[in-house]
N, C-alpha and C positions, 0 to 999 in steps of 0.2 A: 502611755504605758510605762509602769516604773517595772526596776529591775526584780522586785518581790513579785508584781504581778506575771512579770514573764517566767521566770522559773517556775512558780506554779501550776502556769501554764503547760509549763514543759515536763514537770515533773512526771513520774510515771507510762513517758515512752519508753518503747522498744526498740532496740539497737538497729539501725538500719531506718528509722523513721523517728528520727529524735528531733529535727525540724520540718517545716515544710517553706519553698522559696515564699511563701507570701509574709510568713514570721519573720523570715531572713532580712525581708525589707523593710519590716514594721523595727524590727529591731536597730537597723541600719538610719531609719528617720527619726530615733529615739535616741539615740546615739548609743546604744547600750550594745554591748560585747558576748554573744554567748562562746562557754570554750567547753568542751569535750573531748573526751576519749575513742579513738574510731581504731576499731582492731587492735592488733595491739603494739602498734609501732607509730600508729598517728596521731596526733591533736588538731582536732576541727577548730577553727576560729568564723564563725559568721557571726553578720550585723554589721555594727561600724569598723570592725574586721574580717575579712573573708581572706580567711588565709590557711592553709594547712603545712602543719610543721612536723616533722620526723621525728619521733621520742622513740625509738627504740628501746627496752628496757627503762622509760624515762628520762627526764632533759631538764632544763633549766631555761626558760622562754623568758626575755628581755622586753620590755617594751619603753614610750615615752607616751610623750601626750599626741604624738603624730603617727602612732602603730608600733606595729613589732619593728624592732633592731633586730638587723643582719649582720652578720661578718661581712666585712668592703673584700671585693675581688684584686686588691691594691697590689698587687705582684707582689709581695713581701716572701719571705725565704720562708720552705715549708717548717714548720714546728713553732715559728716565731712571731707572735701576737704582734697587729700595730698597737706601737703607743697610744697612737690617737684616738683609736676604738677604744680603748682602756679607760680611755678618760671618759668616754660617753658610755660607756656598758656601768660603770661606776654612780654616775648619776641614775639610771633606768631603775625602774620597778621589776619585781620578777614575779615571772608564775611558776613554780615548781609543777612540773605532770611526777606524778609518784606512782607507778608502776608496781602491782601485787600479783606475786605470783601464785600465791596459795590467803587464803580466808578473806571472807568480804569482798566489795568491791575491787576493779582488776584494775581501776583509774582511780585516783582522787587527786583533788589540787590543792597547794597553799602559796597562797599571796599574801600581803599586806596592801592588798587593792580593797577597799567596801566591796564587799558583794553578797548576794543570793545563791543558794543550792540548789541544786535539782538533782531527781534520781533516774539514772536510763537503766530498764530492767531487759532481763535477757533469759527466757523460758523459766519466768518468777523470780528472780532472783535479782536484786540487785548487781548492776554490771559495771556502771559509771556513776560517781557523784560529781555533776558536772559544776560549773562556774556562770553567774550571769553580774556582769559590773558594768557601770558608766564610763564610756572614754574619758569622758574630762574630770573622773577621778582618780586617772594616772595622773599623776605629779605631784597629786593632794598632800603625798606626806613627805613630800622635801623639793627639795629646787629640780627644776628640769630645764635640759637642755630643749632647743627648737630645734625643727624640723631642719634652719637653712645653719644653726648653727654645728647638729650633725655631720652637714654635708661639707661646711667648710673643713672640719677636723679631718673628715676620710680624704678630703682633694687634697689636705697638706699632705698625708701620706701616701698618695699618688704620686711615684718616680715622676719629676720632669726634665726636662734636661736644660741645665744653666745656657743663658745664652752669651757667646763670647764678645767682649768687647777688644776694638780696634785697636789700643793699646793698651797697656799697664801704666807705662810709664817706666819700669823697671825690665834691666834687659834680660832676654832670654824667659822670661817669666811671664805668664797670659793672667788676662784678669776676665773677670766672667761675673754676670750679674743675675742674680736670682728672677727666674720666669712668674714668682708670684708676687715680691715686693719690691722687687729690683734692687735691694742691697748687692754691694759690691763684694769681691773676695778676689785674691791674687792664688792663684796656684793651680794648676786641675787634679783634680781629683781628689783635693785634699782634706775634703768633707763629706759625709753623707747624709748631711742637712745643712741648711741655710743657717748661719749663726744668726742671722737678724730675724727669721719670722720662722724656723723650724721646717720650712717645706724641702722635704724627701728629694733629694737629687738624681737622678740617673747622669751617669758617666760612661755607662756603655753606648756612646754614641762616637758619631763618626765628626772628629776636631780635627780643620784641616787638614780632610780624607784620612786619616789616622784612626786607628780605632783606643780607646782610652777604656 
């Protein structure tokens, strides 16, 4: 099944019956993505994505070639992006959901993914013009990151906490060595990353029962 034949397929349902689980799977062993409009605060993702995403008023959905990108739960301070997501949200493909509140369709998308249209109708009327595209032509139109190389970026920006070494060598003064690369540094607290490998430090720990 190519992704022309399944939107055709698709086209011409009605809201609330815009797939059924057996297409879900045929879609899923295709590798092919369908994405729609569900009410008007969600976007459906089945097939080789089965995922439902919040668009309130519309959203801007990220993807690579291993699914959607999340925001990482990384404890980082409220209002303040990780770095590190930045650099992978920068590589991703996007789907825009574009949200109408008066004339036409009440959903339509735009990507730079290849894909197929379909129309979900809603008592005659057009309601959603939905999206059908191949997984494996997220990336097609520039470099992507992987799957394990995402996950290393969000672990650097996971707080860890240095671990202290026995001496410095300098007195009065601790030295403490990076828990992802084991680079060394002399001082506490006096970074909030690793100058050798970037990884996110926590110092809210307890150093020689002390709290730092």
């Amino acid at each position: 099944m190519t992704a022309k034949e399944l939107a055709e397929m698709l086209s011409g349902r009605e809201t609330g019956n815009e797939t059924t689980p057996r297409e879900g799977l045929s879609a899923r062993d295709a590798g092919l993505v369908v994405v729609y409009g569900y009410s008007d605060d969600n976007v459906e993702f089945s097939g080789a994505i089965d995922e439902e995403v919040g668009a309130y008023e519309g959203t801007t959905i990220y993807l690579t070639k291993d699914g959607l990108l999340e925001e990482p739960a990384c404890g980082i301070a409220e209002n303040i992006e990780c770095p590190y997501f930045i650099q992978v949200r920068e590589k991703a493909q996007t789907i825009k959901a574009v949200w109408h509140d008066e004339g036409g369709p009440c959903w339509t998308f735009e990507t730079d993914i290849p894909h197929e249209t379909f129309t979900i109708m809603e008592d005659g009327e057009p309601w959603c013009i939905g999206i059908v595209f191949k997984l494996d032509d997220v990336g097609s139109m520039g470099a992507q990151m992987s799957g394990k190389e995402v996950q290393e970026l969000i672990e650097k920006h996971t707080p860890k906490q240095p671990a202290k070494v026995n001496s410095s060598g300098v007195r009065y003064t601790s030295e403490y060595r990076c828990p992802t690369c084991g680079g060394t540094f002399t001082g506490t607290g006096i970074a909030d990353f690793c100058y050798h490998c970037g990884q996110r430090l926590d110092w809210e720990c307890q150093i020689d029962g002390k709290a730092h």
